[in-house]
PLY file of the C-alpha trace (Angstrom):
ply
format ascii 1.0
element vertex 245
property float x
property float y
property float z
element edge 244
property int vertex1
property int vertex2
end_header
137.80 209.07 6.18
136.37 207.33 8.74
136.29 207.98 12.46
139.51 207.56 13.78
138.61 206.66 17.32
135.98 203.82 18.76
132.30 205.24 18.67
130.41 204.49 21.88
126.65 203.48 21.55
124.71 206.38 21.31
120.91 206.06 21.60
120.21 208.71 19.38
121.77 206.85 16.53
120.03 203.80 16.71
116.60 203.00 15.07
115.51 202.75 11.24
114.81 205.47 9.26
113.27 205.63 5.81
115.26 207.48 2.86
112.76 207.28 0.33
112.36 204.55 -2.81
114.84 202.92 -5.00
114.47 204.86 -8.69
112.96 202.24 -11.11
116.04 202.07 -12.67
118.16 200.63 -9.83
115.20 198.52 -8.63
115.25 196.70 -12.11
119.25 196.29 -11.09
118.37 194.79 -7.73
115.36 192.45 -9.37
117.87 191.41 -11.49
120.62 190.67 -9.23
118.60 188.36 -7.21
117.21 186.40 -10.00
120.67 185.75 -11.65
121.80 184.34 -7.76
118.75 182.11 -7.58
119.71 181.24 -11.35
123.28 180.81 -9.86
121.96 178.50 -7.15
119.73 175.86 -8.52
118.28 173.43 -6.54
120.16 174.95 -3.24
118.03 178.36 -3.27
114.73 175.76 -2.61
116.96 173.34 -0.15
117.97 176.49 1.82
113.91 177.81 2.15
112.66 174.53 3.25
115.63 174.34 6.23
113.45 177.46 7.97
116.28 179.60 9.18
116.83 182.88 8.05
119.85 183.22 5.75
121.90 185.42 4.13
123.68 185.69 0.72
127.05 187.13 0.71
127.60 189.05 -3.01
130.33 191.35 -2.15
132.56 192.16 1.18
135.50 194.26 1.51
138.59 191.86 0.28
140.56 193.19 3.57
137.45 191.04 5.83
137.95 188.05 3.40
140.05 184.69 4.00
139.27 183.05 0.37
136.88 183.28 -2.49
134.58 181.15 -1.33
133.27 183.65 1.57
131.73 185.39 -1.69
128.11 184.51 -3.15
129.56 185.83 -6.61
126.85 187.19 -9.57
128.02 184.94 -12.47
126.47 187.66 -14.75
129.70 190.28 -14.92
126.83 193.10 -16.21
124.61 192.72 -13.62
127.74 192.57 -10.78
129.18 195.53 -11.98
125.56 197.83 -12.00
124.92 196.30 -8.81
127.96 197.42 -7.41
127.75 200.86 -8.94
124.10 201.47 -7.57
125.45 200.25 -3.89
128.50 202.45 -3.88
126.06 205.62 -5.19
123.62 204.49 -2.20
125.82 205.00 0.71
126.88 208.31 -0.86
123.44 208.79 -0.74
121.71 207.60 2.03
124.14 206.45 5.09
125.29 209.31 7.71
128.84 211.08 6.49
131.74 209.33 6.12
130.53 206.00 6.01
132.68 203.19 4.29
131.18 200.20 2.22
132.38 196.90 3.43
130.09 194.34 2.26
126.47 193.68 0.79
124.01 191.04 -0.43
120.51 189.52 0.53
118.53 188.21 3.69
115.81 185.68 3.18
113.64 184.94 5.75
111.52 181.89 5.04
108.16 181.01 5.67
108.42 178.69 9.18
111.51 180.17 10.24
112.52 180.72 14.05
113.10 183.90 15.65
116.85 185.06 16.13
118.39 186.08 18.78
118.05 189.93 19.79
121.95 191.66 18.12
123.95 194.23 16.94
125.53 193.81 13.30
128.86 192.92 13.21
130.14 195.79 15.94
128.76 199.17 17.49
129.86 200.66 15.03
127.98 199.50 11.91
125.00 200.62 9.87
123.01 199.23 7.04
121.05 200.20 4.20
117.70 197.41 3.74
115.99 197.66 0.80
112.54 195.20 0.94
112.25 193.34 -2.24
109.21 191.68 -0.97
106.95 193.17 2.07
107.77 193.67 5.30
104.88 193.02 7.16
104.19 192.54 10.99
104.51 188.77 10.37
107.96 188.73 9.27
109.51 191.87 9.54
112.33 192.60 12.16
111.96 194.17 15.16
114.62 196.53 16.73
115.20 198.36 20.12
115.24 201.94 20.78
116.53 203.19 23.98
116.00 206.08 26.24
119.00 209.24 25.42
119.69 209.21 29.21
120.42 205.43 29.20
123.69 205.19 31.78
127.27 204.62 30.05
127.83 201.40 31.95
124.33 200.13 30.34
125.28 200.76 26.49
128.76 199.50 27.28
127.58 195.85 28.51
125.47 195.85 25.48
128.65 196.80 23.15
130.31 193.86 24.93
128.56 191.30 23.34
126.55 192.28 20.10
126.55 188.48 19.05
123.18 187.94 21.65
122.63 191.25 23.32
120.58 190.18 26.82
118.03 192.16 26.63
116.34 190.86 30.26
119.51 192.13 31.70
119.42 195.91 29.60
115.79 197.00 30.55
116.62 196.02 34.15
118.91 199.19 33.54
116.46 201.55 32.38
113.62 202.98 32.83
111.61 201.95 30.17
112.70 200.22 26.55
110.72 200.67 23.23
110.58 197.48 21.14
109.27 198.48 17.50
108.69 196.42 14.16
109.70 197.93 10.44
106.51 197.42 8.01
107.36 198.77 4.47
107.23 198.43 0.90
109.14 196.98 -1.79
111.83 199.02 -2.89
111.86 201.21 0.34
114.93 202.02 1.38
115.25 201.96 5.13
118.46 203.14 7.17
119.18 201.28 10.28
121.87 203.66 11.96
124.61 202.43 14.25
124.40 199.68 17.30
120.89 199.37 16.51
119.90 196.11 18.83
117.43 193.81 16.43
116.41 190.39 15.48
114.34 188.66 12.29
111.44 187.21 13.83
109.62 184.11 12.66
108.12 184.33 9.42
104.29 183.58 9.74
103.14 185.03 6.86
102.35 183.33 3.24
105.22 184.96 1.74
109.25 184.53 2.09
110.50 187.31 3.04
113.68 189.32 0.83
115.73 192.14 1.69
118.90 193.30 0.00
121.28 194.83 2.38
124.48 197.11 2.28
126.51 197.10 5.28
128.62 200.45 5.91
131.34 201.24 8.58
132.80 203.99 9.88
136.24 203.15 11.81
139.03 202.80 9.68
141.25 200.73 11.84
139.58 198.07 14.28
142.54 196.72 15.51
143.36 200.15 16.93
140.55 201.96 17.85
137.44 199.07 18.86
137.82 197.63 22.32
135.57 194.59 21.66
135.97 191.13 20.00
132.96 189.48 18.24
132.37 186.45 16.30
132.09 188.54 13.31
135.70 190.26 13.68
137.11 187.14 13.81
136.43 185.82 10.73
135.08 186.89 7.60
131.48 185.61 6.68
130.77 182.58 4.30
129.06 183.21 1.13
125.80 181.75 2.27
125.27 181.64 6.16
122.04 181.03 8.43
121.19 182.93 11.60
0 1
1 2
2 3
3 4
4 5
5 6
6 7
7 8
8 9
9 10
10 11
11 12
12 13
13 14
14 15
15 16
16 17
17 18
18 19
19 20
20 21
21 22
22 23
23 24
24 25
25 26
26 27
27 28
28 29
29 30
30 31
31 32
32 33
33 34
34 35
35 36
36 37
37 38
38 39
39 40
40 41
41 42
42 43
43 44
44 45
45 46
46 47
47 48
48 49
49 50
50 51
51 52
52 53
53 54
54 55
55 56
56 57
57 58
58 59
59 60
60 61
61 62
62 63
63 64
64 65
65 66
66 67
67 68
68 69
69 70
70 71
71 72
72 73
73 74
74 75
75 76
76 77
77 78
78 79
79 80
80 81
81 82
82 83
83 84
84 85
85 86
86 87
87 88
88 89
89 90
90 91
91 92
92 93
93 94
94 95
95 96
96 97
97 98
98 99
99 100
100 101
101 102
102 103
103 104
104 105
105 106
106 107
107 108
108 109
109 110
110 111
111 112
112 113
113 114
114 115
115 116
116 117
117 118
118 119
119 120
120 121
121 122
122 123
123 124
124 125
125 126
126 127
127 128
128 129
129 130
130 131
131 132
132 133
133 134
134 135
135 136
136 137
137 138
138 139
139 140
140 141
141 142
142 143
143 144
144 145
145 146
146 147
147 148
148 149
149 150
150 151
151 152
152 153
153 154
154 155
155 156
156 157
157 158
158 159
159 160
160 161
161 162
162 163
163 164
164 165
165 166
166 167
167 168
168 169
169 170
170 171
171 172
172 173
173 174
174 175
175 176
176 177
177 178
178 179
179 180
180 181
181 182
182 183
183 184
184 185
185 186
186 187
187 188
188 189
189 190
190 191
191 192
192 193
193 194
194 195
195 196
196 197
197 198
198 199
199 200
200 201
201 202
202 203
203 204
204 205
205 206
206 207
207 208
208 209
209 210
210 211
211 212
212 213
213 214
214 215
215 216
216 217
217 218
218 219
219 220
220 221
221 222
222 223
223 224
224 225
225 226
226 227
227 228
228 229
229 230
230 231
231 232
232 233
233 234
234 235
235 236
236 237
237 238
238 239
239 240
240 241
241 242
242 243
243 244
């Protein structure tokens, strides 16, 4: 079960923290998986790299946060789908804090070019993800994140939870001490835990490279509408199949 009542920011969750390295099994599964979507796109996969904006790829979300069909970048290869899914639902056993419940997962491209986004939180305070590189992350387009002092005041972390969309980051180290901004070089095939209402952005891609990352995202409230005291963009509707940043 999840947590029945609205988790407040807590410093000492935020941040990235590596779990280790795919098996080679699962990392054929996830090679796989994003060669039968580029397959599955066509033309579109190059038309989306040359617009410059980081973008994700939708493969599966929770049917409760969908509207239709369409908000799904579906794996036309039902094999490959159904070890994908297996090897994500064995993952957050694995490697996201207790209790944590699956609700969607897919890939992030940023592209060579692209433009910085806007410092956030993903989706609400009270959501983690699992990244796994599938191509570097390197200090020219890996994302950066914010780590915060544990004696950051209440009212602080709650202006932040008030908007996660474009957290104003001017406005939060005016209310502390000091703020640690921090970058996430890795591997391929690391697998890298970003814990809950960790503030981060993508960051233009000035490498040679586009950058890849296949993501699960993981909740741990059971009942929004009860228990989280927010609104975001990304409560109110469920997200397309392929979206930019």
């Amino acid at each position: 079960m999840g947590d029945k009542k609205y988790i407040k920011l807590n410093p000492a969750k935020m941040g990235f923290k590596f779990r280790g390295v795919v098996p080679p099994k699962w990392q054929s599964i996830l090679l796989d998986a994003l060669e039968a979507l580029k397959r599955d796109m066509g033309a579109s996969w190059n038309s989306r790299l040359l617009e410059k904006e980081i973008f994700w790829l939708n493969v599966w979300q929770d049917e409760d946060d969908l509207e239709n069909d369409s908000d799904i970048m579906k794996i036309s290869d039902p094999e490959i789908a159904k070890a994908l899914d297996k090897w994500c639902r064995k993952a957050v056993h694995k490697y996201c804090a207790q209790n944590a419940i699956i609700d969607g997962y897919g890939f992030v491209v940023n592209p060579i070019g692209s433009q910085p986004q806007v410092w956030h939180i993903d989706y609400t305070t009270d959501v983690a993800v699992v990244w796994i590189p599938m191509t570097p992350f390197t200090e020219k387009n890996a994302t950066q994140y914010i780590t915060l002092p544990s004696d950051t005041p209440k009212d602080v972390l709650e202006q932040v939870a008030s908007d996660v969309d474009e957290v104003d980051v001017d406005a939060l180290a005016r209310g502390v001490d000091y703020l640690i901004v921090q970058q996430v070089v890795a591997k391929p095939m690391s697998v890298l835990y970003m814990g809950r209402g960790t503030i981060h952005r993508g960051i233009r891609n000035t490498g040679k490279d586009h950058r890849v990352a296949f993501f699960i995202s993981v909740h741990f409230i059971k009942d929004y509408e009860k228990n989280y005291p927010y609104d975001s963009d990304s409560l109110r509707a469920s997200e397309p199949s392929i979206e930019s940043f």
